[in-house]
C-alpha positions in Angstrom: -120.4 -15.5 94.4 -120.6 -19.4 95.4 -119.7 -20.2 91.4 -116.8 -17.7 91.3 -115.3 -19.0 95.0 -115.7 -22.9 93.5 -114.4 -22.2 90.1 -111.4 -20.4 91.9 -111.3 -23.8 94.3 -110.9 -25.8 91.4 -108.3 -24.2 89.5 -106.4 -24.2 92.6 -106.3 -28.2 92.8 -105.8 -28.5 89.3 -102.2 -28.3 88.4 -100.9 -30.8 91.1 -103.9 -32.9 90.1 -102.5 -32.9 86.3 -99.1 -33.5 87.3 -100.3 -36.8 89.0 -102.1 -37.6 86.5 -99.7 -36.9 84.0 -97.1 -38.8 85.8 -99.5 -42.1 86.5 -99.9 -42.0 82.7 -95.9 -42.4 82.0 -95.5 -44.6 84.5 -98.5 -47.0 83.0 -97.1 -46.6 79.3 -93.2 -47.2 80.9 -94.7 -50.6 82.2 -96.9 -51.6 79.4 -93.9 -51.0 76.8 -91.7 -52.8 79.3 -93.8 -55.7 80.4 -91.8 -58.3 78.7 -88.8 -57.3 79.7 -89.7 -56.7 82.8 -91.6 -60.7 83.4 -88.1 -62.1 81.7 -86.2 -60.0 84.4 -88.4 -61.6 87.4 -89.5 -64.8 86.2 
């Protein structure tokens, strides 16, 4: 019962954990592929 009610728990949380996750990555890649444009823009 306790495995079945955490297991449920979990894939609950999941999706909107993914997406975050998900998004963080793209973000991290959009600045790594963009950091020298980006330091010629500021600097």
């Amino acid at each position: 019962m306790e495995f079945k009610r955490k297991f449920g728990k979990q894939r609950k949380s999941k999706p909107k954990k993914g997406l975050f996750l998900i998004l963080l990555l793209i973000v991290a890649l959009y600045l790594w592929f963009n950091a020298e444009s980006l330091m010629n823009a500021f600097f």
